[in-house]
N, C-alpha and C positions, 0 to 999 in steps of 0.2 A: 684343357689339361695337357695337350700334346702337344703346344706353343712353349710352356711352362716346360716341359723335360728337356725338348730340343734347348731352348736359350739354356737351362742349368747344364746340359753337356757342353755346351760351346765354350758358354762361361768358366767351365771348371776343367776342361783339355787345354784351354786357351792359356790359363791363369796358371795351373802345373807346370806349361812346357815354358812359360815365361820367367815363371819364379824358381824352375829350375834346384829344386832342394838338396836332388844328388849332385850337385856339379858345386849347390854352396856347402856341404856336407866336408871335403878336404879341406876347403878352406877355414870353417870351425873347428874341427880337429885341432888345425894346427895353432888359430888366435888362444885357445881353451888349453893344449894338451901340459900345463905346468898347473891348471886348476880342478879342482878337486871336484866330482862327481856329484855333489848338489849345489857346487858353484856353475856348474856348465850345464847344467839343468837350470839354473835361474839365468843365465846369459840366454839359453835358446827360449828360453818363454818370454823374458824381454825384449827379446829381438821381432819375437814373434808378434805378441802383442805391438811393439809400436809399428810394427810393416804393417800389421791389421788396418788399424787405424789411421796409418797415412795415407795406405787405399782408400780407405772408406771418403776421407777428407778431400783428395784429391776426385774420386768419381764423383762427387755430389759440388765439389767447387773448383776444379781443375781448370777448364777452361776459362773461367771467370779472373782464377789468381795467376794465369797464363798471361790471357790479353791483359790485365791490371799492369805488372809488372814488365809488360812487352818483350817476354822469353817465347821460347820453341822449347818444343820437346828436343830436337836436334841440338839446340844448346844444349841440355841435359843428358844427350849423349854422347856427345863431345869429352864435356866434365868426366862424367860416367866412366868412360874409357880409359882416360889420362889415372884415374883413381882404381882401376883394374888393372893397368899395366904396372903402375907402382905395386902395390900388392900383390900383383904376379911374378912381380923383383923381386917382392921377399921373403916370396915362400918358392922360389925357384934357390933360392941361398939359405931355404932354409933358417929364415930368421925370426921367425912369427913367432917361435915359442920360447924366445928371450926374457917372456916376462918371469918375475921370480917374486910367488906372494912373502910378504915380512908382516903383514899386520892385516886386518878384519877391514879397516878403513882404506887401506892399498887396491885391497881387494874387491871392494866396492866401486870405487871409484873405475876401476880399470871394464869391472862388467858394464857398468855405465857409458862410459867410451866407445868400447868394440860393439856392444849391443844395439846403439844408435848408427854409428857408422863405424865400421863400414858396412857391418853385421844388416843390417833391417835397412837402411839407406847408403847407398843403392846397388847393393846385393840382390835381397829377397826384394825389397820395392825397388824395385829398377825403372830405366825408363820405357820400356817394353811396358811390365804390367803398367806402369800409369799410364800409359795412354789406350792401354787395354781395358780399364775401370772408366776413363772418362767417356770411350768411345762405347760402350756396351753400357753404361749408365746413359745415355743419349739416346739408345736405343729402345731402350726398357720402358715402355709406354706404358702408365700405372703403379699405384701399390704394390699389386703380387709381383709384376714383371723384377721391380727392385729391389722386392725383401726375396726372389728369387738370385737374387746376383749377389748381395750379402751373404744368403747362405752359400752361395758358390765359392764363396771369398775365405769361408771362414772355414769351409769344409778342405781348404787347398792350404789354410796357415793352419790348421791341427796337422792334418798329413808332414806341413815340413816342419811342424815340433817334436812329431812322433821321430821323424829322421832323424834332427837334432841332435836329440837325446839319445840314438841308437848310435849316433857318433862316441859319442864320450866312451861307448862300451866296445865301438871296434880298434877305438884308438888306446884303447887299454889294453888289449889283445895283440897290436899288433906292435907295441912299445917301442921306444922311444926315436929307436932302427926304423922301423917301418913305416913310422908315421913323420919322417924324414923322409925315407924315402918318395913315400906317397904326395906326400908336398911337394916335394920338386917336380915330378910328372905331373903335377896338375895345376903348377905355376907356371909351366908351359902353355898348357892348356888356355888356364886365366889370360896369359899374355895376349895368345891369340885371341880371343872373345875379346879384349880388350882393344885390339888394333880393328878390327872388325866394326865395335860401339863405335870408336872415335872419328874410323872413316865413314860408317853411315848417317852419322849427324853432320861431318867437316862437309859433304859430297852436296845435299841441297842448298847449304850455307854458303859456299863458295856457287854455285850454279842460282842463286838469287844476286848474289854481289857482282858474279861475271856471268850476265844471261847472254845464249847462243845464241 
């Protein structure tokens, strides 16, 4: 039983500090703050849901559709990064919240969009937790050990729904001022973490191309 608690805390400090909810919490604000409060309730549950599930897809076939495809996680942070500094451009100018709903079908479409990417890939699924789910699925010897990492999974995308959706209600509080301004310090922020991704993947990738 004491095998079992230890891997679910690893699993689930491991998987919080990767998936990082408050740090994606400005950045939904700002995709959502021109949509309407059971529209940004359905955007964070779908975001949330498909991050779910990309985990789950990638821990149980990650390294398999790795070597398949002949990618690196390091590719994936590369990309990663380049796709976080963009977005940290435009919510340092404060441009995220440009969208303007006109119809029920706009509107759809647009949750569909943000809620895949950049929202749930590779925000919430980044390439941290994937290789945190492939690498801790590898290790999880048996049944229990794995439906113990599921529920670690799933117990760390309810926590960042509960955020989510705690967003829509501060970004309503702090209007329309505030949540400008909050965007712009935390598209700084994003920048950084961005330069960060794309040197830590560009760094082995160049040091395999030019070995010392």
């Amino acid at each position: 039983m004491e095998q079992y608690t230890n891997f679910f805390l690893i699993a689930l400090t491991s998987f919080f500090t990767l998936m990082n909810p408050l740090g994606i919490m400005p950045v939904f604000m700002g995709m959502t703050a021109t949509l309407d409060r059971s529209n940004q309730k359905r955007t964070a549950t779908k975001a949330i849901t498909v991050a779910f599930f990309a985990l789950l897809g990638f821990a149980f076939t990650g390294q398999l559709l790795f070597s398949f495809f002949g990618i690196s996680v390091d590719s994936f942070r590369v990309v990663g990064g380049i796709l976080f500094f963009l977005l940290g451009q435009d919510m340092l100018q404060a441009r995220l919240g440009r969208y303007k709903v006109e119809d029920d079908n706009q509107t759809r479409k647009y949750i569909g969009d943000i809620s895949v990417t950049p929202l749930a890939i590779p925000m919430i699924c980044g390439p941290g937790a994937i290789t945190n789910a492939i690498v801790l699925m590898e290790d999880a010897q048996g049944m229990g050990m794995k439906a113990v990492l599921i529920g670690a999974i799933l117990v760390v995308c309810i926590v960042s729904l509960l955020v989510l959706i705690g967003a829509g209600r501060i970004s309503s509080i702090l209007g329309e001022t505030g949540t400008n301004i909050m965007m712009r310090l935390m598209g700084l922020i994003v920048m950084v973490i961005a330069v960060e991704f794309f040197f830590s993947g560009l760094t082995p990738i160049l040091q395999r191309i030019f070995p010392t």
